[in-house]
VOSELUM-881905 format. One record per residue (C-alpha): residue number from 1; x, z, y. Coordinates in nm, 2 decimals, decimal comma. Each point is the difference from the previous one (the first is absolute). Layout:
// VOSELUM-881905
ATOM;pos;x;z;y
ATOM;NUM;X;Z;Y $
...
***
This chain:
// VOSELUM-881905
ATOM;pos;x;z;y
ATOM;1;0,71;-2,37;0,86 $
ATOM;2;-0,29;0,08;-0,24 $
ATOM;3;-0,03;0,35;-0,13 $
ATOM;4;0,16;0,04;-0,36 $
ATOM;5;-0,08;0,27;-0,29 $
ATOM;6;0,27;0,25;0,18 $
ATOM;7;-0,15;-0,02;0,34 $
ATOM;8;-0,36;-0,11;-0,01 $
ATOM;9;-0,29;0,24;-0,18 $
ATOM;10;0,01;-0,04;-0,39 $
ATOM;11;-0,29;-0,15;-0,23 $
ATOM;12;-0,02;0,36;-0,13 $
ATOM;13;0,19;0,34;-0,03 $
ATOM;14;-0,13;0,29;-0,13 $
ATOM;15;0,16;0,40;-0,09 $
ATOM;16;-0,15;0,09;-0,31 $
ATOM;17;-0,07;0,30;-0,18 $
ATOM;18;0,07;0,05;-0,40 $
ATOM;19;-0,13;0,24;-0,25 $
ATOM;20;0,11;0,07;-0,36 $
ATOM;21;-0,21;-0,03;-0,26 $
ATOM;22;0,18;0,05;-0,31 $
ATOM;23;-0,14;0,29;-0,11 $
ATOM;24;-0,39;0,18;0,14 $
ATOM;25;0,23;0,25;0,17 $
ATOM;26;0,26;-0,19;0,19 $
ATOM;27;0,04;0,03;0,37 $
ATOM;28;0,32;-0,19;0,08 $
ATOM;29;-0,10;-0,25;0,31 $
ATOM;30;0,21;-0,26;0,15 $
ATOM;31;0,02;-0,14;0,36 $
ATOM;32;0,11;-0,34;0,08 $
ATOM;33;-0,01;-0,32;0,21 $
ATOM;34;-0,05;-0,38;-0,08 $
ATOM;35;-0,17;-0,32;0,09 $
ATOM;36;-0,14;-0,07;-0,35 $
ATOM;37;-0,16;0,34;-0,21 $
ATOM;38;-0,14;-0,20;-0,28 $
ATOM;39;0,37;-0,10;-0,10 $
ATOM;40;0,14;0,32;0,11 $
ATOM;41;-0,24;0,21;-0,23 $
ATOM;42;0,11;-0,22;-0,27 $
ATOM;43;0,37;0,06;0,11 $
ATOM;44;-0,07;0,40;-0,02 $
ATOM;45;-0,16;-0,02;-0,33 $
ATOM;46;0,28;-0,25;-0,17 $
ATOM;47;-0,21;-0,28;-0,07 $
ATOM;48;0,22;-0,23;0,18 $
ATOM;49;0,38;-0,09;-0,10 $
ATOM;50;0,11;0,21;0,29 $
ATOM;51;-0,14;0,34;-0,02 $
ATOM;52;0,03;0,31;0,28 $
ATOM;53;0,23;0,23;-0,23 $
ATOM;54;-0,06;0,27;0,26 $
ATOM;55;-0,41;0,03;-0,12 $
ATOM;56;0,10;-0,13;-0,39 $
ATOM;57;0,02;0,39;-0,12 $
ATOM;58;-0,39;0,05;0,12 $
ATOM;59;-0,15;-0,33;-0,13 $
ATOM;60;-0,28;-0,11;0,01 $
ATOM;61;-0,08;0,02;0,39 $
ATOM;62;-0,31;-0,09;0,17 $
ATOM;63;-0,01;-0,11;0,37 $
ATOM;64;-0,23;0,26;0,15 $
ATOM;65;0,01;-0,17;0,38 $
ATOM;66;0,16;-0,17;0,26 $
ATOM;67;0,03;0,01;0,35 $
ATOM;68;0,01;-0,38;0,16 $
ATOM;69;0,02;-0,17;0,34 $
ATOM;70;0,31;0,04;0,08 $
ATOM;71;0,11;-0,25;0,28 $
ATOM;72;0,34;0,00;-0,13 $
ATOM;73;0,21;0,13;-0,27 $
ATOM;74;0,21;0,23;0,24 $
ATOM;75;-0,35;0,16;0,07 $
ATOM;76;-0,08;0,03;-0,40 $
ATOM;77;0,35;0,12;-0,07 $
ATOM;78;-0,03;0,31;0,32 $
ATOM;79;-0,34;0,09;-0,17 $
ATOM;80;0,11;-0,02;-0,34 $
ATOM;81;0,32;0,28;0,07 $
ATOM;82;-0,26;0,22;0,22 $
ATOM;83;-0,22;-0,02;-0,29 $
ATOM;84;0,28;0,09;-0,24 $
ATOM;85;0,11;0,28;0,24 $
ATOM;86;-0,31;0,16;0,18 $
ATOM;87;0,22;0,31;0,07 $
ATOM;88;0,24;-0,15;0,16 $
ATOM;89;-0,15;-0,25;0,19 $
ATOM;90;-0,02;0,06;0,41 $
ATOM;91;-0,30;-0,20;-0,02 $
ATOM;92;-0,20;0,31;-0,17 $
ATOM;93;0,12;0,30;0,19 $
ATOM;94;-0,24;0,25;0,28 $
ATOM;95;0,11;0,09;0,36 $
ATOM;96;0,24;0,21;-0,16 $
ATOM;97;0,18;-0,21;-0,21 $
ATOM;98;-0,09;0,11;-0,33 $
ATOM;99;-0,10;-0,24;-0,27 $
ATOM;100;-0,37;-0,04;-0,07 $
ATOM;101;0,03;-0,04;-0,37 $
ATOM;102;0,22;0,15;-0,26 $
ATOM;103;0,18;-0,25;-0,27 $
ATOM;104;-0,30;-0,19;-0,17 $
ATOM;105;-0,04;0,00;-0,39 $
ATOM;106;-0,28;-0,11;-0,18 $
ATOM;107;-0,23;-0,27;0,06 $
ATOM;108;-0,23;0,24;0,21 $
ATOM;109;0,25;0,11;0,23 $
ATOM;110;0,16;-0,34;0,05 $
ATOM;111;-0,34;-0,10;0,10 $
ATOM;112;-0,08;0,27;0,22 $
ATOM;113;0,35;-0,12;0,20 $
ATOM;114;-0,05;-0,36;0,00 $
ATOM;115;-0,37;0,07;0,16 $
ATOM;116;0,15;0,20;0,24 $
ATOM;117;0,27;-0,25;0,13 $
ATOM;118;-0,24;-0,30;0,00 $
ATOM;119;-0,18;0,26;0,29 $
ATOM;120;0,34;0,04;0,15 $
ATOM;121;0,18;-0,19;0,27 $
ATOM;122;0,18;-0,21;-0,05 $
ATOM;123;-0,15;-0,13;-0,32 $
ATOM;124;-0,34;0,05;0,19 $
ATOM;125;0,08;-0,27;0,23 $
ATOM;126;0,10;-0,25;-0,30 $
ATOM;127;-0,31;-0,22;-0,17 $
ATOM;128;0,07;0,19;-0,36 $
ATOM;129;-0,30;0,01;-0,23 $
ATOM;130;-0,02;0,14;-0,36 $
ATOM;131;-0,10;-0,05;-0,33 $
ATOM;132;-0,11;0,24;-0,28 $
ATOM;133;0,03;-0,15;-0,38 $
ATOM;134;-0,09;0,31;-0,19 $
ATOM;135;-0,25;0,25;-0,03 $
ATOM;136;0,24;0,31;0,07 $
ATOM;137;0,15;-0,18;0,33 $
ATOM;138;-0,36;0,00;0,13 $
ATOM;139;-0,06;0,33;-0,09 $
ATOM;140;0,31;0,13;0,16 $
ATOM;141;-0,04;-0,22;0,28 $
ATOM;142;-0,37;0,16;0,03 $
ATOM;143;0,16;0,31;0,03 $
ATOM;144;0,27;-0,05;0,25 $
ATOM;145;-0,29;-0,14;0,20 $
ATOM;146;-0,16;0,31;0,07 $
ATOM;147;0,32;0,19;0,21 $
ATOM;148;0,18;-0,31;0,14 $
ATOM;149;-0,05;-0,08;0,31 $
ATOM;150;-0,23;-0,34;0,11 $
ATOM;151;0,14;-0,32;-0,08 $
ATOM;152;0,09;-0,26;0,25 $
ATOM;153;-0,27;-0,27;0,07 $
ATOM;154;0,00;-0,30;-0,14 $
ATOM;155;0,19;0,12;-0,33 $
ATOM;156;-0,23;-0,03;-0,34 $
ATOM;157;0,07;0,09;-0,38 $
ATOM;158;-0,12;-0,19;-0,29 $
ATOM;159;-0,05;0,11;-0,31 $
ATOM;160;0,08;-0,23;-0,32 $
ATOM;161;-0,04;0,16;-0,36 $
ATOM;162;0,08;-0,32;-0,15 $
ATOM;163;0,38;0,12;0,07 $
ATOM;164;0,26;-0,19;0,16 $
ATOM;165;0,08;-0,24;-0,27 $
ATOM;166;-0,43;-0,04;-0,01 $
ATOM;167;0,06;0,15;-0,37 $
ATOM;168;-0,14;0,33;0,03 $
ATOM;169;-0,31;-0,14;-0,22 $
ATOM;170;-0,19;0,20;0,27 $
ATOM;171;-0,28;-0,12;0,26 $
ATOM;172;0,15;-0,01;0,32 $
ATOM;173;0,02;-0,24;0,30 $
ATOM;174;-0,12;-0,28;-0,19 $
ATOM;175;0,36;-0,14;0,02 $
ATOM;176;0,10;-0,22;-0,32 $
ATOM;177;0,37;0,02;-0,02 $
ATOM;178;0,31;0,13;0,16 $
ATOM;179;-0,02;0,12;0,34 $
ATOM;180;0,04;-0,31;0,23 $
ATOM;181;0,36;0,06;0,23 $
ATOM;182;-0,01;-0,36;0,18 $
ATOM;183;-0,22;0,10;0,24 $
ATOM;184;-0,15;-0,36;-0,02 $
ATOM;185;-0,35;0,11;0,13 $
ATOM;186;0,10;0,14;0,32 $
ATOM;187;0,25;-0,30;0,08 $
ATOM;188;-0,25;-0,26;-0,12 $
ATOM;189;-0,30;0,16;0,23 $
ATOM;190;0,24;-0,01;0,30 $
ATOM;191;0,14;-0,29;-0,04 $
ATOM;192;-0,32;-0,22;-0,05 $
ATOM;193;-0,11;0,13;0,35 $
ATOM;194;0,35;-0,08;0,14 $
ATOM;195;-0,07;-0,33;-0,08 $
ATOM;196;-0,34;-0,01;0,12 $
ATOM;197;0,04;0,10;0,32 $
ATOM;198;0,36;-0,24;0,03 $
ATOM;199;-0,27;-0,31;-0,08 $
ATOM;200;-0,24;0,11;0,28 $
ATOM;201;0,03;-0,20;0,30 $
ATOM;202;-0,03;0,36;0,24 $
ATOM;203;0,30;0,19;0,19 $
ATOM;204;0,17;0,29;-0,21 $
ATOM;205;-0,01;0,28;0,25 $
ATOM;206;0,10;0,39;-0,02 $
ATOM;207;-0,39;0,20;-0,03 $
ATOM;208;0,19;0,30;0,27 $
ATOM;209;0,17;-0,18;0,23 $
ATOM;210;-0,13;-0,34;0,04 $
ATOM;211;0,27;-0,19;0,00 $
ATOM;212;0,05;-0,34;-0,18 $
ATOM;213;0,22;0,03;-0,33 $
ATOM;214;0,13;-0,39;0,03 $
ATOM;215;0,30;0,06;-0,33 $
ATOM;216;-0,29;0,18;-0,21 $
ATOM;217;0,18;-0,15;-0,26 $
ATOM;218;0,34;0,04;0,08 $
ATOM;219;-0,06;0,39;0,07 $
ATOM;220;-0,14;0,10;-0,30 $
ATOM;221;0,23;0,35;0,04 $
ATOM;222;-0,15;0,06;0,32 $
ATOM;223;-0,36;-0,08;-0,01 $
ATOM;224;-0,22;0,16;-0,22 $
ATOM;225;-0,33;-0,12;-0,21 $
ATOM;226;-0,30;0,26;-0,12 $
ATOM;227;0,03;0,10;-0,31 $
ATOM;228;-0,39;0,02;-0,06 $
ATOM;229;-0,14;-0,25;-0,20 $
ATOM;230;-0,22;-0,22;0,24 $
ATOM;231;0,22;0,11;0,33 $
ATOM;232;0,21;-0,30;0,15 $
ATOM;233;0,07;0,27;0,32 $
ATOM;234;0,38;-0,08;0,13 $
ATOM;235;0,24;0,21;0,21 $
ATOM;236;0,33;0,03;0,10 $
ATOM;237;0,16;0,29;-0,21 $
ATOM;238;0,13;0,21;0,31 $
ATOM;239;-0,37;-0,02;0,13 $
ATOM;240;-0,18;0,15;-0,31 $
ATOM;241;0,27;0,24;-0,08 $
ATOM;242;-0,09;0,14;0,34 $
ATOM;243;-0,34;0,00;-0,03 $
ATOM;244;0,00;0,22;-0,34 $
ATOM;245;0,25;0,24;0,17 $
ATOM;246;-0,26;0,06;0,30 $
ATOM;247;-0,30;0,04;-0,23 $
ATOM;248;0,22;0,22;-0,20 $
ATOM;249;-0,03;0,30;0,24 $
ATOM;250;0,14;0,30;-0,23 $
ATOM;251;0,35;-0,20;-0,05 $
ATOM;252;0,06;-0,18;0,30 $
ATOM;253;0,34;0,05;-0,07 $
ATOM;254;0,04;-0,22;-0,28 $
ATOM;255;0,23;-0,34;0,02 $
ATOM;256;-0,25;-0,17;-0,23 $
ATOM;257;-0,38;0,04;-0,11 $
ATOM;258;-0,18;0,07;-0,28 $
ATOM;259;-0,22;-0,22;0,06 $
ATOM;260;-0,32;-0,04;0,22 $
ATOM;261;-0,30;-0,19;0,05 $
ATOM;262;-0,02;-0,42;0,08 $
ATOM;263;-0,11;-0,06;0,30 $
ATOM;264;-0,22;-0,31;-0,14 $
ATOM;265;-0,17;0,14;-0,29 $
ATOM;266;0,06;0,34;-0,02 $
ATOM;267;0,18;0,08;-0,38 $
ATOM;268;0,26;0,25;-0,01 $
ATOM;269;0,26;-0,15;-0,07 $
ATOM;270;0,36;0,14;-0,11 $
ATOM;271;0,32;-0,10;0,26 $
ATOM;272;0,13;-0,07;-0,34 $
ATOM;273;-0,17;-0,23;-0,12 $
ATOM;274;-0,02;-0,18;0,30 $
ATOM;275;0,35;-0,05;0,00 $
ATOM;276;0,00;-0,07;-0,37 $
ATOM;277;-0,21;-0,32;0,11 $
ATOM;278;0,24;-0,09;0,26 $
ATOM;279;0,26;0,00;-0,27 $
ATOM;280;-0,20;-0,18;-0,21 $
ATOM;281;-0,06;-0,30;0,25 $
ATOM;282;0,36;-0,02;0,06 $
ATOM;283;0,09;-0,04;-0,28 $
ATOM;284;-0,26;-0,26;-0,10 $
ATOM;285;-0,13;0,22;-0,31 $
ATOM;286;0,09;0,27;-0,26 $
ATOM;287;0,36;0,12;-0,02 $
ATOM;288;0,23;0,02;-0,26 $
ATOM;289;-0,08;0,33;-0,23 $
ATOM;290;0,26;0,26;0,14 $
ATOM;291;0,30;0,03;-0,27 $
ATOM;292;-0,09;0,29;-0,26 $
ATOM;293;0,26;0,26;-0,06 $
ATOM;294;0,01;-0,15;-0,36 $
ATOM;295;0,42;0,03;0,00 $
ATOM;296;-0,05;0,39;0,02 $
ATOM;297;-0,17;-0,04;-0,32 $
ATOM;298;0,22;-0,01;-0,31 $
ATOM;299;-0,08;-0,11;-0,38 $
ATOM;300;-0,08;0,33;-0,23 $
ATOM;301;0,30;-0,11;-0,17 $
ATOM;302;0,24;0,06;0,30 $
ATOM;303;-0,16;0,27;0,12 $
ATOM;304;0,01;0,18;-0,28 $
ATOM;305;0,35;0,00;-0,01 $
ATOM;306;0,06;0,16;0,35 $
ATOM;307;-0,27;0,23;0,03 $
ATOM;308;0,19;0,15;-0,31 $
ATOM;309;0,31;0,18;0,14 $
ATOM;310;0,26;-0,04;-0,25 $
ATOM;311;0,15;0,38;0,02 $
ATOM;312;-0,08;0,33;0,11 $
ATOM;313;0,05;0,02;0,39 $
ATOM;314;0,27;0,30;0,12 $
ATOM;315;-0,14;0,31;0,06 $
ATOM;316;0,15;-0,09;0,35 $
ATOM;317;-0,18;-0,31;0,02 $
ATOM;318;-0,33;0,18;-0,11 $
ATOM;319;0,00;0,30;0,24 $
ATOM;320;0,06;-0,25;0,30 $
ATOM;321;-0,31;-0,13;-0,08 $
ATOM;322;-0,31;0,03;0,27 $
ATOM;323;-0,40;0,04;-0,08 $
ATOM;324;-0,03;-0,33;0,16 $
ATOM;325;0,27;-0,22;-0,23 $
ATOM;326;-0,33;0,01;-0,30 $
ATOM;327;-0,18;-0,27;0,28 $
ATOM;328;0,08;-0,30;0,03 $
ATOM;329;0,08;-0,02;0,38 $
ATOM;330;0,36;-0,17;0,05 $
ATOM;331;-0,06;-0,22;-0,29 $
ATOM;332;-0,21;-0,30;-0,07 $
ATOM;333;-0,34;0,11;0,01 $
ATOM;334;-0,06;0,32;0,26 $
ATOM;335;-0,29;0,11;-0,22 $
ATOM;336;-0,16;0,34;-0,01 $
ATOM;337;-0,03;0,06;-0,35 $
ATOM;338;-0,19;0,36;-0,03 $
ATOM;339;-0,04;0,09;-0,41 $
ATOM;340;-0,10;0,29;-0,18 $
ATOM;341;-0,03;0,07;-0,33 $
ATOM;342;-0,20;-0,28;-0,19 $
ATOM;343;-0,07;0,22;-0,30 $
ATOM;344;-0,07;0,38;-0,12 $
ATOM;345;0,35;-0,06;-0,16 $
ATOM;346;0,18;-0,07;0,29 $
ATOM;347;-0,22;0,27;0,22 $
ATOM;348;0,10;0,28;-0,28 $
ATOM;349;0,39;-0,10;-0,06 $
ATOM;350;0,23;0,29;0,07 $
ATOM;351;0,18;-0,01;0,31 $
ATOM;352;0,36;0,10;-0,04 $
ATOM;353;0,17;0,33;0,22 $
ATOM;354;0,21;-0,10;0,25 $
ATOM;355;0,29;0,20;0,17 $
ATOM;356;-0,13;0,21;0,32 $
ATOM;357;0,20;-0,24;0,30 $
ATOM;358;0,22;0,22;0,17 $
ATOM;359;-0,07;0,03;0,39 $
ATOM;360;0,21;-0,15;0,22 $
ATOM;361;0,15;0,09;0,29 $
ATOM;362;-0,16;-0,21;0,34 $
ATOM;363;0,19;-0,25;0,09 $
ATOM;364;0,18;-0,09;0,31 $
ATOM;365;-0,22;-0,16;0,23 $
ATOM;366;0,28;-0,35;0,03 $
ATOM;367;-0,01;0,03;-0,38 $
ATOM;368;-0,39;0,04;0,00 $
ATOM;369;-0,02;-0,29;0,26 $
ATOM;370;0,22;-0,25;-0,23 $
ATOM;371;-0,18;0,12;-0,31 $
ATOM;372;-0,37;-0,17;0,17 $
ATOM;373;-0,09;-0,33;-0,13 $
ATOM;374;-0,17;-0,29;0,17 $
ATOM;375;-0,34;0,06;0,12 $
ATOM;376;-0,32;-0,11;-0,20 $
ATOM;377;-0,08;-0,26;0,29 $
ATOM;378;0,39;-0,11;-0,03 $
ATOM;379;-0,07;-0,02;-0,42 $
ATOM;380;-0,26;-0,21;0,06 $
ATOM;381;0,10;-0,29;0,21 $
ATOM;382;0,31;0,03;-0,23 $
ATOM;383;-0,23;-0,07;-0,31 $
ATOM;384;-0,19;-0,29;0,16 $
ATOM;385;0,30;-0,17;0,14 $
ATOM;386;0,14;0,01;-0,37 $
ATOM;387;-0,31;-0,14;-0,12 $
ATOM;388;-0,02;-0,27;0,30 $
ATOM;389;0,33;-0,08;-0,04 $
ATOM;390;-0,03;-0,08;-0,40 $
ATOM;391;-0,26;-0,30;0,09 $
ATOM;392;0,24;-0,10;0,27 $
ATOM;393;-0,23;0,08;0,30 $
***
């Protein structure tokens, strides 16, 4: 059965980071995941019919930088709620248990976290690479440099002024256009030397052990080709999976590599992409682009008329609610929208006196354990299987 959109590695996925610029002061950022940012930046900023009405409030937005790679987009959807929630995430805790990082706000701090996790297993082990489209993300990504630990070989950042909609009017990458989510180089370079090597008259055997691949063909899903440019090395996957592991001393514990070094030509190369390519040859190309959440995006118009609430909720209502109901998590997008005040107006506005809360007595410890809620690890799989589950994966 040949892989399909669901199950194989997608043409592109990236998490992205947004920053409001709609005034010189505003700090609202935005965290999110898709497999097209040029259309989703337009989506944010309403230039399409279907707009994001949770980001139309802080228009315009910029895309400050994604993370990209992913091998699937379970994998982009896990990083994008850790990214969203580095406090709660079990991924970012010390031998203690305590988290690593308090709730990020600002583009700065959302930075700092997202350099942190790429140096943190298991997003270390995955072939993610980023890219910085504005002169603040490199700045704070200069920063976060300087007390986060090393970053996993192999990885690599790119920065490309010209923005991601290759608009920015500034000198950048050299890039003229949108940024490219096909993935078209990378097939087309692999698949030329698949072909190459299928019209040579030699045996196709495994470079470890030896042994003659007679279905090379057949077992695209088992076999894998170098990713490196002038490399026609081949070998079973179980074989160079095993090999990275050994030459991977410090985590010898790991089910899969990072990657490691081809036996024929010596380029690092990423497990990840090496299975990409065996993906790519089963499938005889580039796959369909991976469904956008477009459907979780509602014209202004609609969205205008339920972001409104048409009366006053109950004082009831009101005091039930939590800290955590201003986020988006449970809903749509799970999006970690930090903001604080965009102006001097808003930064000098008179707060209003509240009522001293009245202690309360401790509760019962059946009453306390009824009155826990799911854990942040439970929330999360919870959020992607909603999200999975609206594209019918």
């Amino acid at each position: 059965m040949p892989p399909t959109p669901s199950t194989g590695c997608p043409p592109f996925y990236a998490c992205y980071l947004l920053k409001s610029i709609q005034t010189p002061t505003s700090t609202a950022t935005y965290i999110g995941s898709t497999p097209h940012p040029p259309r989703r930046i337009r989506q944010h900023n309403g230039e399409l019919t279907q707009g994001a009405w949770k980001t139309r409030s802080k228009r315009p937005w910029i895309m400050s930088m994604i993370v990209y790679g992913f091998p699937s987009k379970l994998t982009a959807l896990q990083f994008e709620w850790a990214w969203q929630h580095v406090h709660k995430t079990r991924h970012l805790r010390d031998a203690n248990g305590k988290a690593l990082l308090s709730r990020s706000s600002g583009l700065n701090s959302n930075i700092r976290a997202v350099r942190l996790m790429l140096a943190t297993h298991p997003y270390s082990t995955w072939p993610l690479h980023v890219k910085l489209f504005t002169d603040a993300a490199v700045k704070g990504w200069t920063l976060a440099q300087k007390s986060a630990p090393a970053l996993p070989p192999g990885f690599t950042y790119q920065i490309e002024l010209e923005g991601v909609d290759g608009k920015s009017g500034k000198a950048g990458s050299g890039r003229d256009g949108p940024l490219a989510v096909d993935d078209a180089q990378f097939t087309s370079v692999l698949l030329a030397k698949n072909t190459a090597l299928l019209a040579s008259s030699g045996a196709i055997s495994c470079i470890i052990c030896k042994e003659h691949i007679p279905n090379y063909t057949a077992d695209a899903l088992s076999t894998g080709l170098c990713p490196a440019p002038s490399c026609s090395a081949v070998a079973h996957l179980t074989c160079l999976s095993t090999r990275f592991i050994t030459e991977q001393a410090h985590s010898s514990s790991d089910i899969l590599p990072r990657g490691g070094d081809c036996p024929v030509c010596g380029t690092y190369a990423l497990w990840g992409d090496v299975v990409r390519g065996s993906f790519r040859r089963a499938a005889g190309g580039i796959p369909l682009e991976l469904e956008d959440d477009d459907a979780l995006f509602m014209p202004d118009s609609e969205s205008d008329g339920e972001a409104v609430p048409t009366g006053k909720p109950s004082a009831k209502k009101a005091a039930r609610k939590r800290p955590g109901d201003n986020s988006s998590e449970g809903e749509e997008f799970d999006f970690a929208v930090a903001e604080r005040p965009s102006s001097e107006s808003e930064a000098d506005a008179p707060r209003k006196r509240r009522r001293p809360r009245q202690e309360k007595l401790p509760a019962s410890p059946r009453k306390k354990a009824k009155s826990q809620g799911p854990s942040p690890e439970t929330r999360s799989s919870a959020y992607i299987q909603d999200k999975l589950s609206r594209r019918g994966v």
